[in-house]
N, C-alpha and C positions, 0 to 999 in steps of 0.2 A: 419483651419488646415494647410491649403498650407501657412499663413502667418508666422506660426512658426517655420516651415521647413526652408524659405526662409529667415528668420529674423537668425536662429542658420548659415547658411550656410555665410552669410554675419558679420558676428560674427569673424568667424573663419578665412574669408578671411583679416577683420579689423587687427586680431591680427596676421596673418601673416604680412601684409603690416608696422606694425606696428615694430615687429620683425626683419624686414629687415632694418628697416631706424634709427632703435635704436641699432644692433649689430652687424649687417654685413656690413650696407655701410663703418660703421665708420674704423671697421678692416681694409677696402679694401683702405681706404684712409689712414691709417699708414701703411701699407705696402709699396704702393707706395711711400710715404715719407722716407721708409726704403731704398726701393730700388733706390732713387734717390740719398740718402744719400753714399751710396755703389758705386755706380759710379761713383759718385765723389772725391770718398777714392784715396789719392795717399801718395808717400812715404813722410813723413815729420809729417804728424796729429798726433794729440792726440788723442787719441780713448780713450773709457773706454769699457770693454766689459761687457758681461750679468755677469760675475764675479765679477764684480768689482776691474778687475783688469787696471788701469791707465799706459798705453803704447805709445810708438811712432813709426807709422808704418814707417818699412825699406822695405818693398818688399808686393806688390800686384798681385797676379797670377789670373786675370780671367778664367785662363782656367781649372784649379784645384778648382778654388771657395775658394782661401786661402790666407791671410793676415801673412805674419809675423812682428812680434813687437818688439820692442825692449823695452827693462824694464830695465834700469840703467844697461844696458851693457849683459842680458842676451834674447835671441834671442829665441822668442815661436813664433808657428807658430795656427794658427786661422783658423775655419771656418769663411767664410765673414758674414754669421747670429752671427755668436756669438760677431760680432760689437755691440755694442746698440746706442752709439751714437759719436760723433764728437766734440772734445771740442773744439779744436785751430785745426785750418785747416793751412797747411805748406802757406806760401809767395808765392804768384805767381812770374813769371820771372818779373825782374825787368826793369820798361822803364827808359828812360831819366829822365823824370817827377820825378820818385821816388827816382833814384841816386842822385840827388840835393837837395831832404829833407831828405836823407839819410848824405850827406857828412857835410849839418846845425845842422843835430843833433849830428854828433860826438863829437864836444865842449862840447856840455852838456854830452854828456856821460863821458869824460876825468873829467869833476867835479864833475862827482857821483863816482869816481872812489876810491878818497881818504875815500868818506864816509865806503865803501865799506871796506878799507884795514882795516879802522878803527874795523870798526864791526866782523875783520877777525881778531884781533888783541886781541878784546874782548874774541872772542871765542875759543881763543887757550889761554888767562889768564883762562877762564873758567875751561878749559880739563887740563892746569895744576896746577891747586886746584884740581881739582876730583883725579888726579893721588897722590897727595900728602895726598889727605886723604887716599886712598887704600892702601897706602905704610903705613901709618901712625897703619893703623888696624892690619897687621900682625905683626908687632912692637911689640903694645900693648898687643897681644895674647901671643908673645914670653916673655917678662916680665912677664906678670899672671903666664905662664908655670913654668917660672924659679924658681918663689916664689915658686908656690905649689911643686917642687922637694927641695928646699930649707926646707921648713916645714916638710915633709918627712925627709930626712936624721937628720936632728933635731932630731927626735922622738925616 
């Protein structure tokens, strides 16, 4: 009798211990992870927040617990939970070291440059065909109109 007492009571402790190392430690080690990620937050990151909204943080306030973002020029302001993660973290201050593979790589940058205008060049032949057919449609509306007043006074 005392064995099945003792055997349910160890049961129950198994599936606690069990409980704890399958759903709470793990929680407690993504938060920390959250929260190290957060402290690390400063202006320049890429964030994405639990919205899925994709941002560049301009201003971080510890003391309010708020983040505001910048989103192609329009300025939201964040609870720092509502971060979820860090895509591109801004540049650190730049040493010596990095200003001289910074100032090597400029050359290459000046020859991606043309490729660049190129493809800037593509892109505005693009937008003006699109504008050319949009013009082209009210056009063709005005013609059909014209006819069917034409067929009218005809009759």
């Amino acid at each position: 009798m005392k064995s099945s007492g003792m055997s349910s009571i160890l049961l129950i402790v198994l599936m606690v211990v069990l409980m704890y190392f399958f759903m709470i430690r793990p929680q407690q080690k993504q938060q920390k992870k959250h929260q190290a990620m957060m402290s690390k937050l400063k202006p320049g990151d890429e964030v994405v927040t639990i919205g899925r909204l994709h941002g560049v943080v301009s201003e971080v306030d510890l003391k309010k617990r708020t983040v505001t973002l910048d989103c192609e020029g329009v300025y939201l302001v964040f609870d720092l939970g509502a971060i979820q993660r860090v895509e591109n973290q801004a540049a650190e201050p730049a040493s010596a070291a990095s200003d001289e593979a910074a100032a090597s790589e400029a050359p290459a940058e000046e020859s991606a440059a043309p490729a660049d205008s190129a493809s800037a060049a593509d892109q505005a032949d693009s937008a003006a065909t699109s504008e050319e057919a949009s013009d082209a449609a009210p056009a063709e509306e005005a013609t059909s109109e014209a006819a069917a007043d034409e067929a009218k006074a005809d009759k």
